[in-house]
C-alpha positions in Angstrom: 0.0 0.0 0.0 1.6 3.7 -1.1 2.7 5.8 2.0 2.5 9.5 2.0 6.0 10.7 2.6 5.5 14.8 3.8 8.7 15.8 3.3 8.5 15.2 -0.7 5.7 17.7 -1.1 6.9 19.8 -4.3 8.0 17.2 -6.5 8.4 17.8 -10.1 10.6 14.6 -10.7 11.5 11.1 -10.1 14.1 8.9 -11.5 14.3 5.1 -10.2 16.8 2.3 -10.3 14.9 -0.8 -9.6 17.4 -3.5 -10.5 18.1 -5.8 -7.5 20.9 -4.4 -5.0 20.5 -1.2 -6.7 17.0 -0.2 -5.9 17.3 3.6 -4.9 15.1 6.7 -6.4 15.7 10.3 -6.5 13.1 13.1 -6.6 13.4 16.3 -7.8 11.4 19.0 -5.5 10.3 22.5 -7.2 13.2 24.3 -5.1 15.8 22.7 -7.0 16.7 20.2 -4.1 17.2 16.1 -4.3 15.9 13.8 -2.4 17.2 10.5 -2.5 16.2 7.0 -0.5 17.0 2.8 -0.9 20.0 1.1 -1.5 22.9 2.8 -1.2 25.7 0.0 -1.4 27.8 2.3 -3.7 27.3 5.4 -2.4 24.3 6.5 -4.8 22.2 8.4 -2.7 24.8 10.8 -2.8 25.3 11.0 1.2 28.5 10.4 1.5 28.2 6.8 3.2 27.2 3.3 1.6 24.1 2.3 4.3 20.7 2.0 3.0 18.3 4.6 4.2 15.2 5.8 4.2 14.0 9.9 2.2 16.9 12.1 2.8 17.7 15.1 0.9 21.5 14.8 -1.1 23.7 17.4 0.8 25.2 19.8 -1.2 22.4 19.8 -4.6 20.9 23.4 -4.5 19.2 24.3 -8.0 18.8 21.1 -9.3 16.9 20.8 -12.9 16.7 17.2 -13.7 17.8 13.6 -11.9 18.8 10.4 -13.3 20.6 7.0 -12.3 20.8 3.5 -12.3 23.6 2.1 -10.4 24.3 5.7 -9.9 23.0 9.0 -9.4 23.5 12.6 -11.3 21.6 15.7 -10.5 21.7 18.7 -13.7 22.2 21.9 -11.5 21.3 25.5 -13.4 24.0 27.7 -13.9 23.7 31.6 -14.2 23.0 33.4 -16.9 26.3 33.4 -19.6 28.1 30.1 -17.5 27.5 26.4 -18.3 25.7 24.2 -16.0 27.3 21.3 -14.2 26.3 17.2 -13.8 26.5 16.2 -10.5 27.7 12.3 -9.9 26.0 11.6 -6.4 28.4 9.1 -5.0 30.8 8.4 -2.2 33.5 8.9 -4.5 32.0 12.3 -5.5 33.0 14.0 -9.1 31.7 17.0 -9.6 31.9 17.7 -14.0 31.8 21.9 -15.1 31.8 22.9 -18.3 
């Protein structure tokens, strides 16, 4: 039976990864942040640990305009006017990409 999870209120988004061991979804809320919750054995909820967990929003993601992942996670964060925006890889071995 769904749940209603109140602290996801806003959301414009969601991207899901539900192969075995990798089971973990991301939302994207109206404010730009990212919300992530499930497996995390590599690090893909972007917390900067590797245990499972339950809705936590991903430290560090301000301005967020898309999600996506599999056995990872990346966030597409807005840049200002006249500068490219940057991918975000949401793992434990964090690389942050700018153009």
């Amino acid at each position: 039976m769904p749940v209603w999870v109140s602290c996801l209120g806003g959301v414009i988004a969601i991207a899901a990864a539900p192969a075995r061991g990798l089971g973990h979804s991301l939302a994207l809320k109206a404010d730009g942040t990212v919300w992530a919750w499930g497996y995390n054995t590599y690090g893909q909820l972007g917390n900067g640990g590797n245990t499972d967990s339950n809705v936590l929003q991903v430290p560090g993601v301000q301005g967020a305009i898309a999600v996506a992942g599999r056995a990872h996670s990346v966030a597409i964060v807005a840049a200002p006017a006249g500068r490219a925006g940057q991918a975000r890889l949401l793992t434990t071995r964090t690389s942050r990409c700018s153009r």
